[in-house]
DOVEXBA-183413 format. One record per residue (C-alpha): residue in three letters; x, y, z; residue number from 1. Coordinates in steps of 0.2 Angstrom, whole numbers. Example, Ala and Ser with C-alpha at 12.3 -4.5 7.8 and 13.67 -1.06 7.14 Angstrom:
<keros>
<"ALA"; <62; -22; 39>; 1> <"SER"; <68; -5; 36>; 2> 
</keros>
This chain:
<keros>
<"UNK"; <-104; -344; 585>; 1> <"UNK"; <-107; -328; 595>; 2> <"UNK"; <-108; -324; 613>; 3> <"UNK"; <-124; -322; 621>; 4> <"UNK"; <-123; -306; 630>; 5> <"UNK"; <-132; -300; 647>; 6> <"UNK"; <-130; -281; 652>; 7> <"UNK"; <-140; -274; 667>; 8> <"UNK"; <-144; -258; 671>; 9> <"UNK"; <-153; -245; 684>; 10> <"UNK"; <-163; -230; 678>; 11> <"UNK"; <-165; -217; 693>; 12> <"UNK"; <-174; -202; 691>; 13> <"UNK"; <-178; -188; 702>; 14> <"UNK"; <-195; -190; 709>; 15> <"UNK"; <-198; -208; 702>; 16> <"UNK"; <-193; -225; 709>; 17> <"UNK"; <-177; -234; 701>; 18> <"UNK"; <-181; -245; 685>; 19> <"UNK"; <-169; -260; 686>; 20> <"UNK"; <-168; -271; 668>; 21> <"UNK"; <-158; -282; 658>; 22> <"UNK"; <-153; -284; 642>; 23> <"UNK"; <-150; -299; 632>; 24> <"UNK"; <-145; -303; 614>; 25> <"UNK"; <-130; -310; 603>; 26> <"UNK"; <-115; -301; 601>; 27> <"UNK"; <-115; -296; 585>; 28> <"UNK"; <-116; -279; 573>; 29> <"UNK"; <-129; -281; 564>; 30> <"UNK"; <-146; -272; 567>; 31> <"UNK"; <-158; -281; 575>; 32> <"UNK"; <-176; -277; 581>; 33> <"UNK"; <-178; -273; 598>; 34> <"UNK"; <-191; -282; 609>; 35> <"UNK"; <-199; -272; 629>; 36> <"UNK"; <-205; -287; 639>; 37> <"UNK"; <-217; -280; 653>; 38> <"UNK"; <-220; -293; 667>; 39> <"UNK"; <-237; -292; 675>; 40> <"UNK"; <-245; -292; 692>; 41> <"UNK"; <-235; -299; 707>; 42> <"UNK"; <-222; -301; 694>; 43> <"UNK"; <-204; -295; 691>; 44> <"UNK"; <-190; -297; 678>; 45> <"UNK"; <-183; -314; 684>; 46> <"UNK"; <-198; -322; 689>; 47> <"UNK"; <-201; -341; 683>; 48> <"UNK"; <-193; -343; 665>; 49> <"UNK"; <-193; -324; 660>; 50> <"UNK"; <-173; -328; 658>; 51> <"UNK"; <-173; -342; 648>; 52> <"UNK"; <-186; -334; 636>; 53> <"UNK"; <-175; -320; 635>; 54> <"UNK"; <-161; -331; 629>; 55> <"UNK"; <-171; -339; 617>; 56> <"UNK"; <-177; -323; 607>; 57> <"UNK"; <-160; -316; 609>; 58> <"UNK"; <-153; -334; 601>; 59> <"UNK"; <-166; -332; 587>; 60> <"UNK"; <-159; -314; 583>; 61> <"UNK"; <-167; -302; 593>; 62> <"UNK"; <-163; -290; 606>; 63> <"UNK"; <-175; -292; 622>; 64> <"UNK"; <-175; -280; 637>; 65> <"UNK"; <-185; -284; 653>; 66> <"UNK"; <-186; -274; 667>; 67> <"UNK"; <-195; -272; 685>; 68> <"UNK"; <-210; -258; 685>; 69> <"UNK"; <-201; -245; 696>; 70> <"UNK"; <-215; -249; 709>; 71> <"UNK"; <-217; -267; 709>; 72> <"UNK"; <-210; -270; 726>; 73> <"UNK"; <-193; -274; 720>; 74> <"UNK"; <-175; -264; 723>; 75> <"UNK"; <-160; -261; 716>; 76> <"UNK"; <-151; -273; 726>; 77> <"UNK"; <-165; -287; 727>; 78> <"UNK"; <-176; -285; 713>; 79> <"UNK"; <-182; -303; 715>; 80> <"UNK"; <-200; -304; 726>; 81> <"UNK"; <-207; -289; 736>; 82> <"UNK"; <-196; -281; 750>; 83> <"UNK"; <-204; -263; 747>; 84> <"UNK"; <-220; -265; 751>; 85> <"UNK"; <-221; -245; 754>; 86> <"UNK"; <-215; -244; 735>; 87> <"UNK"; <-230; -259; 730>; 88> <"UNK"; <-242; -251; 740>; 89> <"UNK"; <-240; -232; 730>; 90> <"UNK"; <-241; -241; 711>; 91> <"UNK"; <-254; -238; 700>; 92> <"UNK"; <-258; -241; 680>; 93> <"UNK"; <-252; -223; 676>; 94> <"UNK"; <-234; -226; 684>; 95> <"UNK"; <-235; -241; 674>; 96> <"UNK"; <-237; -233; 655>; 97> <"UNK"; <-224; -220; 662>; 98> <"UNK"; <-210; -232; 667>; 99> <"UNK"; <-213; -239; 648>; 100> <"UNK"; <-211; -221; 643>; 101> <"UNK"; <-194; -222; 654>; 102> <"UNK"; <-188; -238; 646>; 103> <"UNK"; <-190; -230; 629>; 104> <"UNK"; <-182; -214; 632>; 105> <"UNK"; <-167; -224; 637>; 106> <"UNK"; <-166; -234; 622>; 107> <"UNK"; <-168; -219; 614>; 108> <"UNK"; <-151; -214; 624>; 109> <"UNK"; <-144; -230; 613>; 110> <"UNK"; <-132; -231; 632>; 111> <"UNK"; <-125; -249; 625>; 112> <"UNK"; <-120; -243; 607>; 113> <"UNK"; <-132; -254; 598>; 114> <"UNK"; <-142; -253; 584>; 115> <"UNK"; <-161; -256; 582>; 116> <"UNK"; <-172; -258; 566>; 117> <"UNK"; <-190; -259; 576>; 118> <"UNK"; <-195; -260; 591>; 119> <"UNK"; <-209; -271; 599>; 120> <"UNK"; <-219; -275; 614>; 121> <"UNK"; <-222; -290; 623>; 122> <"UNK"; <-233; -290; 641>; 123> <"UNK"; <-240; -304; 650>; 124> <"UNK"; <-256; -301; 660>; 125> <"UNK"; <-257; -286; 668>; 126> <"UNK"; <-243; -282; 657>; 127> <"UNK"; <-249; -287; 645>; 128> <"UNK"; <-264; -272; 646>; 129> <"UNK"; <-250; -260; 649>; 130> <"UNK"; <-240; -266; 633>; 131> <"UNK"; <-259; -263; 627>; 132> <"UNK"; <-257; -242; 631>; 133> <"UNK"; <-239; -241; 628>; 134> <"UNK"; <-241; -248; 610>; 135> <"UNK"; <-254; -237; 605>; 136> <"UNK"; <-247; -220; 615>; 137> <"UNK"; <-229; -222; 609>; 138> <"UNK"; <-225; -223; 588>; 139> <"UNK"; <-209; -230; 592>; 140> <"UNK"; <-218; -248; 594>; 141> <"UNK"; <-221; -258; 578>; 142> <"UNK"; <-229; -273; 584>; 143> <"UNK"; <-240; -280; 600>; 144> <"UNK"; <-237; -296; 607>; 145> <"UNK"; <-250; -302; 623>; 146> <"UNK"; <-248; -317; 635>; 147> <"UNK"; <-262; -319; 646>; 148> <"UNK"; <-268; -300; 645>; 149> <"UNK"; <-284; -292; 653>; 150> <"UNK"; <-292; -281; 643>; 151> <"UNK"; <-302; -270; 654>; 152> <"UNK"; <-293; -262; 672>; 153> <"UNK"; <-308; -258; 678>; 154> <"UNK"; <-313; -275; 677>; 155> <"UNK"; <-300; -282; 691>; 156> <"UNK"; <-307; -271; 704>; 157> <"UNK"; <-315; -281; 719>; 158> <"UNK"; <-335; -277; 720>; 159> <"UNK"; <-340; -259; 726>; 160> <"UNK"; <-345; -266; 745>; 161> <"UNK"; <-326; -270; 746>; 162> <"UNK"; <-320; -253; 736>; 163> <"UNK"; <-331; -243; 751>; 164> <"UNK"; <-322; -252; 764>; 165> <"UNK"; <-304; -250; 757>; 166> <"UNK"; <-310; -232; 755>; 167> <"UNK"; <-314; -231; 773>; 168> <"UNK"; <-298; -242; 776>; 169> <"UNK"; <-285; -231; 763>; 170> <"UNK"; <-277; -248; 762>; 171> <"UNK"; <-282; -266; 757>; 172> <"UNK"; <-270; -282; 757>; 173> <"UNK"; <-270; -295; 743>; 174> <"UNK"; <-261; -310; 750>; 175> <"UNK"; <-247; -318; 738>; 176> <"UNK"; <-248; -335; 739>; 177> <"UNK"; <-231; -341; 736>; 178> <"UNK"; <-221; -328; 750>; 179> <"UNK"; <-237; -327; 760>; 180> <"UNK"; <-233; -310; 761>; 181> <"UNK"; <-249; -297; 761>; 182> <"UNK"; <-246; -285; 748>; 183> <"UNK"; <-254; -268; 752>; 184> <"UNK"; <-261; -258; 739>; 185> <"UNK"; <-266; -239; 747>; 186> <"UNK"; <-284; -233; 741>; 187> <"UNK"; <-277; -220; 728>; 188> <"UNK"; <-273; -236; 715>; 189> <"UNK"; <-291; -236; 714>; 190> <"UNK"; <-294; -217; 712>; 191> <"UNK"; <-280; -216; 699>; 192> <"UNK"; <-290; -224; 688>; 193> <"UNK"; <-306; -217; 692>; 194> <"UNK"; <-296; -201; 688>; 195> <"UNK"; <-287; -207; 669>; 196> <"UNK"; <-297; -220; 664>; 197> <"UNK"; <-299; -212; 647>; 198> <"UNK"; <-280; -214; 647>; 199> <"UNK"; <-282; -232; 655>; 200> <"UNK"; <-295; -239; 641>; 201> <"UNK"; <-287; -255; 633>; 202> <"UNK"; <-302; -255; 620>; 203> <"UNK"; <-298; -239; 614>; 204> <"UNK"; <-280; -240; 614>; 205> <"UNK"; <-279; -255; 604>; 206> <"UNK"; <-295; -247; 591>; 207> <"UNK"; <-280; -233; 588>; 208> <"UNK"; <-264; -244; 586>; 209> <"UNK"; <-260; -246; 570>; 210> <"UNK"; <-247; -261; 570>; 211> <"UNK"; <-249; -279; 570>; 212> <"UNK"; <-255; -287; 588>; 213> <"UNK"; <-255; -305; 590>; 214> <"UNK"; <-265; -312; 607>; 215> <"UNK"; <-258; -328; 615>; 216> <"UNK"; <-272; -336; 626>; 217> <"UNK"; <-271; -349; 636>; 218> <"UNK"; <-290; -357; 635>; 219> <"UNK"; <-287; -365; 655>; 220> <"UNK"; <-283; -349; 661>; 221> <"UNK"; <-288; -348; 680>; 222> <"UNK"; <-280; -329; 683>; 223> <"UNK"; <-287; -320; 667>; 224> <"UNK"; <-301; -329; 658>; 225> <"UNK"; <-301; -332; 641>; 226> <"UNK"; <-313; -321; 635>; 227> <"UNK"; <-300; -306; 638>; 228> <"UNK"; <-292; -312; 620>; 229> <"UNK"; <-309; -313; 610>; 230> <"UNK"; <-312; -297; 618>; 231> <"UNK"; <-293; -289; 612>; 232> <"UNK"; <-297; -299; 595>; 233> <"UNK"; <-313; -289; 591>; 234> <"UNK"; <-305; -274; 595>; 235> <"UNK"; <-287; -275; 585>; 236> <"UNK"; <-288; -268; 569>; 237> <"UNK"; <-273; -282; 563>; 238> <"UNK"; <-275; -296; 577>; 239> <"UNK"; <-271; -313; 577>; 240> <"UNK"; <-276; -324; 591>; 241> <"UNK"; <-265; -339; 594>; 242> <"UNK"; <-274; -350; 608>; 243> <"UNK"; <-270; -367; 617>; 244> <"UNK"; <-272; -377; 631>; 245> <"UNK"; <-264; -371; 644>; 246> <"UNK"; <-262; -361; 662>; 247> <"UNK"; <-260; -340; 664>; 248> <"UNK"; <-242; -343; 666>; 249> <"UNK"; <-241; -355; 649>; 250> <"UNK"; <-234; -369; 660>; 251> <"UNK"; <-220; -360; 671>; 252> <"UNK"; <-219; -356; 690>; 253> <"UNK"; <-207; -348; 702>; 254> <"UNK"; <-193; -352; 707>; 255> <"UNK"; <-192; -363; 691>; 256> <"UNK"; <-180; -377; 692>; 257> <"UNK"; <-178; -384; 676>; 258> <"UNK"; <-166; -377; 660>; 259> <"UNK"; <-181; -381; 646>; 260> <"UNK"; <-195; -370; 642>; 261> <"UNK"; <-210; -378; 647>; 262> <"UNK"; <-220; -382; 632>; 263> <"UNK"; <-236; -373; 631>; 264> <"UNK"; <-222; -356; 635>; 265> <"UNK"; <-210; -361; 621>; 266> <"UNK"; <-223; -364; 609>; 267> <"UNK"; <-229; -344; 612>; 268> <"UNK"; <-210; -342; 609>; 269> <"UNK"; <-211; -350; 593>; 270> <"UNK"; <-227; -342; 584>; 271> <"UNK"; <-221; -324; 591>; 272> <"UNK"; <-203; -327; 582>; 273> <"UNK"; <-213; -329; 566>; 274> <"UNK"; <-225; -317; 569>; 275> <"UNK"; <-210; -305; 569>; 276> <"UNK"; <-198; -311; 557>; 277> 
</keros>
């Protein structure tokens, strides 16, 4: 029986933001494929079960790196929540696709030794649109895996009467529900988009990836509706949608208590570990 092995680590950069992940697999030398879990909005790393799936991939013979968007709100020394609201406030989707860009380079760095046969992606919601980007923009990602994804960032913008009033305002506050923190996002979030959204397109990005893409769904999904997976489906050129009933968080929550997988979660587990294998 081999160890499961945890190994954390900080990417700084000059001009960027610290990228804090972990890394999680069986000790062992064999080469294994490599999988990039991006979490999504008001999301980080550790959130809900995030670890225990990590476990579980890295138990079924994969390597499976998580990290913090460099501008999620977290920090090095608490990357759990949002206590850098400045840093929250300054994201956008194009800091996003570059932290990716980040994470690959240091793989590329092979810092722990280790040896990978592919490499894939994995995003859940909001992550799961930038797992969308990074999959078709960088070659070194095989296969796509969506939990919950959008599949149009335009789409999650509030109506124009409240875009010209956080144009007027620079800054507009979403409240999280479970800190009861307002999260301020200044007006230029908007305006990077306007600026790249050639760059930002889901639609054409997965209409150019090549790999296989399989969509999880849940069909009770409140947060991301369920249309975004037929809309992803239609687009993929090798898609495979697995749906079922269940929430936009496949059953888990933050903090989560419990040391089982809910369900609905471990069931996606299940069908990506033979979608990949």
């Amino acid at each position: 029986m081999h160890d499961l092995i945890k190994k954390e680590f900080v990417l700084e950069s000059t001009g960027s933001r610290p990228i804090v992940g972990d890394l999680t697999y069986i000790n062992s030398n064999q080469e294994k494929d490599l999988i990039i879990f991006c979490h999504g909005y008001k999301g980080f790393k550790d959130w809900g079960c995030w670890n225990l799936m990590a476990e579980k991939f890295a138990n079924s013979g994969f390597h499976f790196l998580k990290f913090n968007f460099s501008h999620n709100g977290g920090t090095i020394k608490n990357p759990i929540d949002f206590p850098d609201l400045k840093a929250f406030s300054e994201n956008n989707y194009s800091i996003e696709v570059n932290d990716v860009s980040r994470i690959i380079d240091f793989i590329k760095s092979n810092k722990f030794s280790l040896n990978y046969k592919q490499t894939h992606i994995i995003g859940h919601s909001r992550g799961g649109g930038i797992a969308c980007l990074a999959a078709s923009k960088f070659k070194e990602i095989k296969n796509l895996i969506t939990l919950a994804s959008v599949s149009n960032f335009g789409e999650r913008f509030p109506n124009q009467n409240e875009i010209e009033k956080w144009k007027k305002n620079g800054v507009r506050y979403v409240e999280n529900m479970r800190t009861k923190q307002m999260l301020p996002h200044l007006y230029q979030f908007y305006q990077n988009y306007l600026e790249n959204q050639k760059e930002l397109n889901i639609e054409t990005a997965i209409k150019k990836f090549d790999g296989r893409f399989l969509i999880c769904h849940g069909t009770m999904d409140m947060a991301v509706n369920f249309k975004n997976s037929l809309n992803l489906l239609k687009w993929a050129k090798n898609g495979r949608l697995f749906d079922l009933r269940t929430n936009h968080t496949f059953g888990a929550k933050h903090p989560y208590q419990s040391k089982d997988i809910p369900i609905p979660l471990n069931e996606v587990i299940d069908e990506t570990i033979r979608f990949l294998l």
